[in-house]
PAZA-182481 format. One record per residue (C-alpha): x, y, z. Coordinates in pm, whole numbers, padded with zeros to 5 digits, always signed. Layout:
% PAZA-182481
XYZ
...
END
This chain:
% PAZA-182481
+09830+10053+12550
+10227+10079+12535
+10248+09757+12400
+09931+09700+12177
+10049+09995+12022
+10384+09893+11972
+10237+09608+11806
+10050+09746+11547
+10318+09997+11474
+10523+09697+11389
+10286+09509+11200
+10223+09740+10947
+10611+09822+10899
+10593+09454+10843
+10364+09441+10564
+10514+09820+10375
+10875+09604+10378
+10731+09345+10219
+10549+09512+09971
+10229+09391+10060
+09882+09510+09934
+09658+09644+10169
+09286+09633+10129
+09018+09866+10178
+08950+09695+10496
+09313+09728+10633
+09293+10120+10551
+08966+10169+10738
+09111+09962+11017
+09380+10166+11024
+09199+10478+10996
+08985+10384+11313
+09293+10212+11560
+09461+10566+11444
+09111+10754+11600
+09115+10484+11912
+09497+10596+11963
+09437+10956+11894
+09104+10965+12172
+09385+10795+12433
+09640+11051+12364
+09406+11324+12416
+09303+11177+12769
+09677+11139+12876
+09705+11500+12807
+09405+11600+12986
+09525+11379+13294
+09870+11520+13243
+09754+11879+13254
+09551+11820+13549
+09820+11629+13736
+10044+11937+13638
+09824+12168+13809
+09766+11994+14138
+10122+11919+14126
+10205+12334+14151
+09911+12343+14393
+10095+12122+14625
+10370+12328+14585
+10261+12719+14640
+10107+12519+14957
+10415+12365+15067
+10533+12727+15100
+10281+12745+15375
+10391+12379+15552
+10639+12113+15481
+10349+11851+15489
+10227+11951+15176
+10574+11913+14971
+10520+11525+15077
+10227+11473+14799
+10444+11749+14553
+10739+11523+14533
+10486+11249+14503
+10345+11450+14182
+10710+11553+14027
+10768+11134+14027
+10452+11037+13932
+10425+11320+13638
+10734+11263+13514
+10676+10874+13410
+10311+11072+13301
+10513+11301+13044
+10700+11006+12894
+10489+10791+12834
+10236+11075+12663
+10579+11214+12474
+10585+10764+12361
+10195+10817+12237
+10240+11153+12095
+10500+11041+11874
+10406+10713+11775
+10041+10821+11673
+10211+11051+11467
+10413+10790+11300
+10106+10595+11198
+10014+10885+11007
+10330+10898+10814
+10280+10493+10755
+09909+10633+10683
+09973+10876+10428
+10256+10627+10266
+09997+10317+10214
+09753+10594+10094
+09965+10822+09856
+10205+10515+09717
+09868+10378+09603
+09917+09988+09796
+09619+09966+09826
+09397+09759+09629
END
């Protein structure tokens, strides 16, 4: 998703620098990739909470035995690479609504 993402991003900077006109059917793409990237965003922040709180679960219990701070620093790893790479959706979907609102407002469109 990192990646397709990226892509898109980039291909629509590509066509605002060079002043090209978008058509109706580029806005409605855009308007549904932006609901496909907003629908994985909110899953990665549903996984992320849930990761969170099993993460702290595994914690309070490795106040009870060692074994169980095993799968917590397990969590704290895997949760962190979990936070950036929702922080890399959150602010890229974000972005498309800027390059959104500019196509829409600046009237490129055809």
């Amino acid at each position: 998703m990192r990646i397709y993402l990226k892509e898109y991003v980039s291909l629509v900077e590509k066509k605002i620098r060079n002043k090209e006109k978008f058509t109706k059917e580029d806005i409605d793409n855009m308007r549904v990739k932006i609901g496909f990237f907003q629908h994985e965003r909110m899953i990665h922040l549903i996984v992320t909470m849930f990761f969170t709180i099993f993460t702290f679960i595994f914690m309070a219990l490795g106040m009870l035995s060692y074994f169980f701070l095993i799968p917590f620093f397990i969590g704290i790893v895997f949760l962190i690479f979990y936070i950036f790479h929702y922080y890399f959706l959150e602010n890229n979907v974000q972005y498309l609504y800027k390059l959104y609102d500019e196509i829409v407002n600046e009237g490129r469109n055809k």
